[in-house]
N, C-alpha and C positions, 0 to 999 in steps of 0.2 A: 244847568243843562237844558237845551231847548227840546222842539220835537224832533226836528232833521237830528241832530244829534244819538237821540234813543234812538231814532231808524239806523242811522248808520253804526252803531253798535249790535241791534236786533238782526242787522242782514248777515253778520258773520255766520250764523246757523245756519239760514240756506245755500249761503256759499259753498260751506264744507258739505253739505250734504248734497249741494248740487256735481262738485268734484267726485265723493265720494260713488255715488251712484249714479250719477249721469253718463261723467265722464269714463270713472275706471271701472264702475261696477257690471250693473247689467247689461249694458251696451246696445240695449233697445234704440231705437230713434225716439218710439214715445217715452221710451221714460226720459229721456234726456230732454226732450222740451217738457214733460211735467216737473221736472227739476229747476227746469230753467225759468218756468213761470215765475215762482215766487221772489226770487233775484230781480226778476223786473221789476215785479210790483213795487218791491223796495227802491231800487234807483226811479221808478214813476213817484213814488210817491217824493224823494230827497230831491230831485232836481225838476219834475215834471209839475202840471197843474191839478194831481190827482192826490188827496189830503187825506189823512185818515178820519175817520168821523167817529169807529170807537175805540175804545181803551182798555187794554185790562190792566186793575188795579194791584199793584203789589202786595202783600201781606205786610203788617208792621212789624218792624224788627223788632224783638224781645230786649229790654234792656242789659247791658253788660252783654251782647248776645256775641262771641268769637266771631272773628270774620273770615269766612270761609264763601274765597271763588264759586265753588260749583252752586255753592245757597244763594248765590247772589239775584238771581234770574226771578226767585222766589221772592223778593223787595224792591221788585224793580215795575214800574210802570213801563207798558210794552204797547205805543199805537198798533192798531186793528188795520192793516193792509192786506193781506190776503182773505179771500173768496174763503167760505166755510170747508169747501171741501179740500182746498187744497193744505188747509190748517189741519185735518182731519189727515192729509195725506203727509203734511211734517212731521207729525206727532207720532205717527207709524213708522217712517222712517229715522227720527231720532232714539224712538225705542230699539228697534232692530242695530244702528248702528253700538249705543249704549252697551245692548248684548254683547255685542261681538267684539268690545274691549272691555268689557267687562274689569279685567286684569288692575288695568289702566285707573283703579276706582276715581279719581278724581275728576278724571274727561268724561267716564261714563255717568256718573252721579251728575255734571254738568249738562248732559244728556239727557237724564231722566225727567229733572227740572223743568226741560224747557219742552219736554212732551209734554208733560202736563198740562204747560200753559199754555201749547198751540193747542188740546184737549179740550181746556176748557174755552179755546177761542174760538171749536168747533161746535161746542154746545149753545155756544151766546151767553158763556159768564161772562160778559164785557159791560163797560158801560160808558154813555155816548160822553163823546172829548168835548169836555168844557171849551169855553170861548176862550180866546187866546190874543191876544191883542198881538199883529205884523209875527204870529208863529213863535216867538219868541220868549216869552213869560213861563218859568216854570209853571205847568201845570197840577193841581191839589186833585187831591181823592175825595170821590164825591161820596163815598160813605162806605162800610165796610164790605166786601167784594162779597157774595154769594158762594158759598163754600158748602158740600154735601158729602157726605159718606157715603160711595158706594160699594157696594163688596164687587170681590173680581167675576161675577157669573155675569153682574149690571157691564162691568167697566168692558167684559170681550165682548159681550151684546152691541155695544153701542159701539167698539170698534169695529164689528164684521157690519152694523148698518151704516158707519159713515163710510166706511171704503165700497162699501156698495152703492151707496149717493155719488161717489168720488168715481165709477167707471161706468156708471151710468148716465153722468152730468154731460150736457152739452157743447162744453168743454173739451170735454176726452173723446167724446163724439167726432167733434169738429174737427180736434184733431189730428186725431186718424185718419178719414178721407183726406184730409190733406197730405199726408205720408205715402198712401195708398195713391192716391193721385200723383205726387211727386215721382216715386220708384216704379209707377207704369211708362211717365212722361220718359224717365232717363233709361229703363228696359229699352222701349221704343228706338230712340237717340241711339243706343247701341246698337241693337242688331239693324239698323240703317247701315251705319257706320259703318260694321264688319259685312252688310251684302254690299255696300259701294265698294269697299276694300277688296272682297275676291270677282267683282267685275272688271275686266281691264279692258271694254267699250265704255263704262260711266261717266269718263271726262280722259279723254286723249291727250286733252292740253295738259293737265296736272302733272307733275312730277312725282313719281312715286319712288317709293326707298324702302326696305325691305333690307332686312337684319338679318343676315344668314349667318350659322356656324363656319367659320374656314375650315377647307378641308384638308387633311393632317397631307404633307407630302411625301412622295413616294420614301424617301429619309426614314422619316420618323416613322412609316412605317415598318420599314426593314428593321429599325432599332428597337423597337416595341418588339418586334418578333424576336429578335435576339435575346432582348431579356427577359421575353417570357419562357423561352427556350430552355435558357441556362437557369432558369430558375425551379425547372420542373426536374433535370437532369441532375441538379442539387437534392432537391426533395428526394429523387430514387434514390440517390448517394447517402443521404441518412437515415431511411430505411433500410436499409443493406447495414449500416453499419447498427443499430439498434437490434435486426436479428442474427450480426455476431455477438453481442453482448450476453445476449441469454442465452446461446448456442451450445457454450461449455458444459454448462449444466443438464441440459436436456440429453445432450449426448453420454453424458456419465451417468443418468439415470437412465439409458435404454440398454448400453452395452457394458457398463459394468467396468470389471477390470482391461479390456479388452483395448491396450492402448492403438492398434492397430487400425483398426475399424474406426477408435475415434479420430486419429491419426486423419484417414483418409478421409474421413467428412469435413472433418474441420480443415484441411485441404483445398476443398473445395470449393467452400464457402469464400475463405480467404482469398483463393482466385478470381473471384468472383468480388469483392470488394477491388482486389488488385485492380481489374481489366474498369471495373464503375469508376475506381480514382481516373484513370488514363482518358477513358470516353469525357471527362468532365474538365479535366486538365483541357483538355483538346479544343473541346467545345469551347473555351474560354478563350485561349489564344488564336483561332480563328475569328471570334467574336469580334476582336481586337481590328482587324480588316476587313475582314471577308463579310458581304453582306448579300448572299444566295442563300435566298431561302430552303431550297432543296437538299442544301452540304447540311443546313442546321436539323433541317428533320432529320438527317440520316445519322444526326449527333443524339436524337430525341428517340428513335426507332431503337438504335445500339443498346441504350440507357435503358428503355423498358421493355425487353427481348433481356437482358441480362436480372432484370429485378424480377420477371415473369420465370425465367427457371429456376432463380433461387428460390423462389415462395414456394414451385412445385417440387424441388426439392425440401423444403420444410415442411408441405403436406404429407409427403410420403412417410418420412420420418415419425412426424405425430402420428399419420393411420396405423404406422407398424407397432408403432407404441401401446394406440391403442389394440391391436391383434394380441400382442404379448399379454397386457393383461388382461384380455378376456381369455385367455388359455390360462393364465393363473386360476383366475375364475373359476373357468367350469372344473380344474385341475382340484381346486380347494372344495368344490362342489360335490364332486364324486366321493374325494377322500370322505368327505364329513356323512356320506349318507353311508358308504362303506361300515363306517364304526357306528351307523344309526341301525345299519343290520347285523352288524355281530352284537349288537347286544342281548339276541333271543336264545344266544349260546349260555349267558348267564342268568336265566333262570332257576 
């Protein structure tokens, strides 16, 4: 395996990390070109005149040691192409990702790995890439890699001060004003654009075009009206018929045996569903031709003038109801204090 070789296995990391958060994640413009940085630097360095100078050295693999993918990043010699901070800024980003598939333990463990070692390629555990004869010659380990213990209060320390070198760098400086400069440029460009657009002296010669809604024809408006119509005169037709449903019952709970009285309400009512069937019937079969809007109000007016006395006839009805029992009421009230006074008779 040569060096372009390890680069283009090395660049799969910021790939997916540049998709992962460039592209779908944050949606920044800067974080998408600080993503996009390190991708370059890789195709700069694989096809361009820009070489890596240093190295970070793999660990050696234990003998008999299982082989497992996600360990592999840990045995592997990795050229030095990315700028410290943005090694600084992979490292945080392949942690975070890690997290959040956690689940996934193999991709994430694959993850954690290779934080490490953009980590320690933000520290300067590297060391400078041997000579190479035409780029080509496996390259050898120049002696065993610098490796330290630190506890996690060192390891957050030193990530809250490289991501602070990392949005402080002149880099991330750069660009910004560039972004900032771009999105004033194309602000600009717009509201030009929309004041030439509502001038109609700017350029006489131009042709201009302009997208209007069509406007609905006298038709479809009448027909709209129709079946708004018949669709409201429906609705009172099933309220009418929901308060004969419960009608029975209310009525034998006010008058009792009294089949007469119920007789004549329930009557009523029923006449009253009868004449809403007919107004709706009506409505319907004029619909069918007729397209004057003022025969349809007068199908609309019929319909809630007929559903407006039934409700004031079922007001009444409840008020009375409730009169009966506050005469019970006060009826049970008197009784009870009644025998709360004869009681002084039995002393």
């Amino acid at each position: 395996m040569n060096v372009n070789e390890d680069l283009r296995r090395d660049m799969l990391v910021p790939i997916i990390l540049f998709i992962v958060f460039g592209i779908f994640g944050i949606g920044l413009p800067l974080f998408f070109i600080m993503t996009l940085i390190p991708v370059l630097c890789y195709v700069l360095a694989i096809y361009g005149s820009s070489k890596p100078k240093e190295i970070y050295l793999g660990k050696n693999r234990k003998r008999n040691a299982p082989y497992r993918f996600w360990n592999e990043p840990k045995y592997q010699n990795h050229p030095v192409v990315l700028p410290r901070v943005f090694c600084g800024l992979e490292a945080i980003l392949c942690l975070i990702l890690g997290f959040s598939i956690l689940i996934l333990f193999p991709i994430s463990f694959y993850l954690f790995n290779w934080s490490s070692i953009y980590w320690a390629m933000a520290e300067g555990r590297v060391a400078p890439m041997p000579s190479i004869p035409h780029g080509q010659q496996r390259y050898a380990k120049q002696g065993p890699q610098q490796t330290s213990k630190q506890s996690a209060e060192d390891v957050l320390r030193k990530m809250g001060e490289t991501t602070q070198r990392f949005l402080q760098s002149d880099e991330v400086k750069e660009a910004t004003r560039t972004i900032r400069t771009t999105v004033a440029n194309v602000a600009q460009e717009v509201g030009q654009g929309m004041k030439n657009a509502k001038s109609p002296t700017s350029n006489p010669t131009q042709k201009q075009t302009s997208y209007k809604k069509p406007q609905p024809s006298p038709d479809e408006i009448a027909q709209q009206l129709k079946i708004e119509v018949i669709r409201q005169i429906e609705a009172n037709d099933l309220k009418l018929q929901d308060i004969n449903r419960s009608l029975a019952g209310m009525l034998e709970t006010m008058f009792g045996n009294s089949k007469i009285t119920i007789a004549k309400y329930q009557a009523g009512v029923d006449e009253a569903i009868e004449m809403s069937s007919q107004n709706l019937h009506a409505a319907r079969e004029y619909a069918k031709t007729g397209s004057n809007p003022e025969v349809m109000q007068k199908f609309l007016d019929r319909s809630n003038l007929i559903n407006q006395k039934t409700n004031e006839l079922i007001d009444a009805l409840v008020t009375h109801q409730h009169n009966l029992m506050e005469e019970d009421v006060n009826e049970l009230t008197n009784s009870l204090e009644d025998l709360q006074d004869s009681l002084k008779y039995y002393r």
